[in-house]
N, C-alpha and C positions, 0 to 999 in steps of 0.2 A: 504494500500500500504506500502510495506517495504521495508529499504535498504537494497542491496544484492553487493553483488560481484560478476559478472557475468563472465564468462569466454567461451568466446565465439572463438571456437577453429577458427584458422585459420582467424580470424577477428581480436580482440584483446583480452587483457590478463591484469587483475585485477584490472579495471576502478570503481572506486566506485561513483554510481549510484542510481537513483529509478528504480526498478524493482518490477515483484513480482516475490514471492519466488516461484522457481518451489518443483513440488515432484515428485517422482516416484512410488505412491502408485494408482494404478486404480481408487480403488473405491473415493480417494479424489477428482480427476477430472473429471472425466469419470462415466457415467451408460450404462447401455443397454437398447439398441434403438428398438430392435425387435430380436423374438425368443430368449428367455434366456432360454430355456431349450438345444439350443445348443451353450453354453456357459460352459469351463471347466475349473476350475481353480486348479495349481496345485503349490505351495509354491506361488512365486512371480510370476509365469508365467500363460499366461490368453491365452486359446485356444477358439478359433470361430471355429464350425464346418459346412460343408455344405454336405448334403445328397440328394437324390430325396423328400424328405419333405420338405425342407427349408438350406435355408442362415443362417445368423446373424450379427447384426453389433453392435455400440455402438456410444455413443457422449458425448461432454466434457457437464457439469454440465451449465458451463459458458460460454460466447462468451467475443473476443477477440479483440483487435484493435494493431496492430503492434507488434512485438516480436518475440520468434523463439519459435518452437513446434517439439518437436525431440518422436520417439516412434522405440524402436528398435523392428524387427521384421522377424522370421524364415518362408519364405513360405513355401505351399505345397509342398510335398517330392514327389518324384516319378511321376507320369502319371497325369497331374494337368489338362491336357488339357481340355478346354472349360470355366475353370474357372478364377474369376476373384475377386484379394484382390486389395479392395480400401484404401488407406490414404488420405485425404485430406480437407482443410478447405473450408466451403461455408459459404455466410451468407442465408437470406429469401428472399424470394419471386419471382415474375417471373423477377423483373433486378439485379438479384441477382450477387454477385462476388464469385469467387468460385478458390482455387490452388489443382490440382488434380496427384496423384500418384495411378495409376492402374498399376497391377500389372497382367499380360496376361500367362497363365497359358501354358503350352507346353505337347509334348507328351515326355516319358519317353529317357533322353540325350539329348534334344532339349536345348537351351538358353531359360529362362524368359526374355517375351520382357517389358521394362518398359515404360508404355503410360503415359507423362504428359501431361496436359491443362489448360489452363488459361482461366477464363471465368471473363469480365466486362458489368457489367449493362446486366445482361443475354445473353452475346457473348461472344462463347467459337471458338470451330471451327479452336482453333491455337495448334495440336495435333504433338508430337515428338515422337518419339519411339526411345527407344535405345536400345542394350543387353549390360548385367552387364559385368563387367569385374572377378565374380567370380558367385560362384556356392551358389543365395541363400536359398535353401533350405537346405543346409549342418550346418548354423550355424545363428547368430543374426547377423545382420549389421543393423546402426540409419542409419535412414531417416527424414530427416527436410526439413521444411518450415520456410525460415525468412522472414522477411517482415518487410520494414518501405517506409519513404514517396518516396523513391528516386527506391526502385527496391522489387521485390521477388525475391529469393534465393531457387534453390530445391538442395536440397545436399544430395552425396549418403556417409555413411560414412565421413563426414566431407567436402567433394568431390563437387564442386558447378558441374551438371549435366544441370543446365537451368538458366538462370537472363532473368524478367522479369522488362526492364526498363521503369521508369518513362520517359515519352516522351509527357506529354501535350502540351509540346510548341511546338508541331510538329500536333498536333491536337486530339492524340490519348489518350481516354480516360483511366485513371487509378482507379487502387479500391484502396479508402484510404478515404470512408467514409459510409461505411458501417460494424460494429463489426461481428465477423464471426465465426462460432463452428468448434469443431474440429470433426473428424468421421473419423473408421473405417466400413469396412465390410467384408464378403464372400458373394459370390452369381455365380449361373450360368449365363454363356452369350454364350456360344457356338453356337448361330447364328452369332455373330462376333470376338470373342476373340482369336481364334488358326489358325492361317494362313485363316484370313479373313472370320470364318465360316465354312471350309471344314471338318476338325477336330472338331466331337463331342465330351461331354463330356460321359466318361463309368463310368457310378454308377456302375460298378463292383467293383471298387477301392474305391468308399462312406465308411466312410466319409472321406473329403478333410478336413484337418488340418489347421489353420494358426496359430501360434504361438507368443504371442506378451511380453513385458516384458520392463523397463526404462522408463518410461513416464514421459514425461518432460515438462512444458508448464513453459515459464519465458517472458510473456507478460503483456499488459495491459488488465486487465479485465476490461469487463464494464457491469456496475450494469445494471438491468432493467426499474427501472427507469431516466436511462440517458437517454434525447431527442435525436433524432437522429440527429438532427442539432449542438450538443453539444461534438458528438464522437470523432471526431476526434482532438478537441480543448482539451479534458481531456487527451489525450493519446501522444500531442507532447508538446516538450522541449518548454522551458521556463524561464523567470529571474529565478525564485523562485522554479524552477525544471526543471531537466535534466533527461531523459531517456537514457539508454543503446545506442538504436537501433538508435537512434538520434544523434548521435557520427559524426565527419566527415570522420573519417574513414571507415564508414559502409555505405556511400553514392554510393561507388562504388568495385567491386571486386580490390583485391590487385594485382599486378603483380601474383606472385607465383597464386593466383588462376585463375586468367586468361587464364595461360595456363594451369592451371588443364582442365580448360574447355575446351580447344581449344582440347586438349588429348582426353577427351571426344566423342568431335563431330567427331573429326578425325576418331579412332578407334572403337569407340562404336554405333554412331549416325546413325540409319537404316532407319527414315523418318524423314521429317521435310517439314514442313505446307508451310514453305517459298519457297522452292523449286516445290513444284507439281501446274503445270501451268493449269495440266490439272482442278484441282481444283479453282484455283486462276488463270485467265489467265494475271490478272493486281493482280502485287505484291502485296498483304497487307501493309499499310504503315508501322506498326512499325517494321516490317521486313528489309526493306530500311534503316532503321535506326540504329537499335535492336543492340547491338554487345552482341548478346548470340545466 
């Protein structure tokens, strides 16, 4: 573990800290998780392709307990419909915690819809969709995952797009003891990704490009031999160490982001889990509660 100086835009700004040191080099963090022959790499930029053969994805080396995970990333250009680029951190098994960034493929001048989820102790089931406020297949824009004991954070662009709050004391379970990997993907879904399934994917267009580059991970690793009873105990503050993400100022969005998000939900936000009764006819609790 090293000290770093972390700079954590739109949170705060040259706190010295434990951290670890992020990189933005793939293969330091990151391997491939399935199909590496559609895998292309070109200077610093790392292409996933998806064909009528196969997908591809990738995963960090290490698993993680609290911190922020930024990977900037160009989606599919042109006619993407049916397909679908994932980001997102999970840990194992079936009560597993998982922060989820899909990425819903469109037909050619359509919006990319962007689907997030949260899943605790293997319950997910709390699904947003939004459209971007730009056009991302044109160019890179970062996408992050923060996280510590008090909320998750999905930011588009620096941009908080979803807070995921800690609300135990309301009854509702939170993930903050379980270490969790990070993972990309491509893959087809075109039974539901493109206005619900009706919109197929045309492998006339194959292959589907995603384009990736920046990778960033400035969290706490945890070894393999850490107990699982022990995770969460190594990864917060303390006399004799302080973390980043552990700050009082990171306990809650700041004014300015707050309404970034309200901005968000306002303009951009096209479903929300909280709202559809016909799903939920008795409101989810932490919805009632939730200010995201």
């Amino acid at each position: 573990m090293a000290v770093s100086v972390s700079v954590f835009l739109g949170f705060f700004v040259g706190l010295v800290v434990v951290g670890l040191v992020s990189s933005k080099n793939f293969d330091e963090l990151f391997q491939p998780s399935w199909a590496v022959d559609h895998f292309g790499y070109e200077g610093d930029l790392l292409k996933l392709k998806l064909d009528n053969y196969s997908g591809a994805g990738f995963q960090s080396k290490s698993k993680y307990m609290f911190g922020k995970v930024t990977i900037q990333i160009k989606l599919v250009e042109g006619d993407s419909a049916g397909t679908v680029t994932a980001f997102y951190m999970s840990s194992d098994g079936p009560n597993h915690n998982e922060f989820d960034f899909e990425f819903l493929g469109n037909t050619t001048g359509e919006p990319y819809t962007v689907q997030t989820n949260v899943y605790v102790n293997g319950v997910g089931n709390r699904e947003q969709r939004l459209n971007l406020w730009f056009d991302p297949t044109k160019d890179f824009h970062s996408y992050s995952l923060f996280w510590n004991q008090r909320q998750v954070v999905f930011m588009v662009d620096e941009t908080p797009v979803r807070v995921h709050t800690n609300l135990e004391n309301r009854g509702v379970p939170f993930p903050k003891d379980q270490a969790m990997g990070v993972y990309s993907s491509i893959w087809n879904a075109d039974d539901w990704a493109t206005q619900g399934g009706r919109v197929k994917t045309d492998w006339t267009h194959a292959p589907f490009v995603t384009t990736y580059k920046g990778f960033e991970i400035d969290a706490c690793e945890i070894p393999k031999s850490v107990a699982t009873a022990d995770i969460a105990k190594k990864c917060s503050s303390s006399e004799e160490k302080k973390y980043w993400w552990d700050e009082p100022t990171l306990s809650e969005l700041s004014v300015h982001q707050s309404h970034q998000l309200w901005w968000v939900k306002a303009h951009h936000m096209v479903y929300d889990y909280c709202t559809d009764t016909a799903r939920f006819p008795v409101t989810p609790v932490e919805c009632v509660h939730h200010r995201h």
